[in-house]
Residue, then its C-alpha position, 0 to 999 in steps of 0.5 A: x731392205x726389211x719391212x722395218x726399214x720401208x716402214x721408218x721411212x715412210x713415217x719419217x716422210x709423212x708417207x704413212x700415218x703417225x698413229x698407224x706406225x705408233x700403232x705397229x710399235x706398240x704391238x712389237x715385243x720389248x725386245x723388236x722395239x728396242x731393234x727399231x729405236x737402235x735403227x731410228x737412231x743409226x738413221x738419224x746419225x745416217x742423214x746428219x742429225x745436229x744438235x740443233x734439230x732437237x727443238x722442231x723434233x720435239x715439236x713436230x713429235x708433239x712432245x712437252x719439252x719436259x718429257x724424258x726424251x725431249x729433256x735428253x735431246x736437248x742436252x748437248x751432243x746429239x750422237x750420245x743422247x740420242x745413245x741415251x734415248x735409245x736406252x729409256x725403258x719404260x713402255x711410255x718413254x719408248x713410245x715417246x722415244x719413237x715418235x721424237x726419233x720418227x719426227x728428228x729423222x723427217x728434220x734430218x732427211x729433209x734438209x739431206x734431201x734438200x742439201x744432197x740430193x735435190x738434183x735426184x739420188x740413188x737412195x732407195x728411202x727417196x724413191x718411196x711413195x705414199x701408203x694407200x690409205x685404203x691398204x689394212x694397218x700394218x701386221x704386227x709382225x711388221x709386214x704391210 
């Protein structure tokens, strides 16, 4: 498991604070950034992201439903937009990008967890806990 993956994770639970890992996102290159929205949206197929999600995704990203990413996730198959979303390249898409695939991958995992695994589970991403809020802002080569 990388640093990456801990750090999704725990955005995606509310263990650690949006702007924090937004923050973390922002100072990765064009190409690390590209890397995690690749994973956000493997995740997001991972814990059974449907079609249907996308509204409270946008919603709890705190996104208009006129953004570019919001727009595509609401337009059909959920699998080859969010193919599309991983895909925008603009640094204000990204950005936007990130934080609907952060927030589609708490809708998804949570009903997961709710569905598969309320009875306890071997996933390591269920056994985290919540960041210190004392410990320093994530290093901006993605270690805590």
């Amino acid at each position: 498991m990388k640093d990456r993956d801990v750090i999704l994770n725990e955005l995606a639970q509310g263990l650690r604070p949006l702007p924090q890992g937004i923050e973390w996102f922002d100072r990765l290159g064009s190409e690390e950034q590209s890397e995690v929205l690749m994973w956000l949206r493997y995740y997001c197929i991972q814990a059974r992201a449907v079609d249907e999600d996308g509204p409270e995704s946008i919603r709890r990203a705190g996104l208009r439903p006129t953004h570019t990413p919001a727009v595509l996730i609401t337009r059909g198959r959920i699998d080859q937009q969010l193919r599309k979303i991983v895909g925008l390249t603009p640094v204000d898409e990204r950005r936007k990008s990130f934080r609907l695939l952060v927030a589609l991958l708490a809708v998804a995992d949570a009903r997961r967890r709710e569905r598969f695994c309320s009875g306890g589970c071997g996933h390591w991403w269920h056994q985290l806990s919540a960041v210190d809020p004392a410990d320093p802002a994530i290093e901006a080569d993605g270690t805590s």
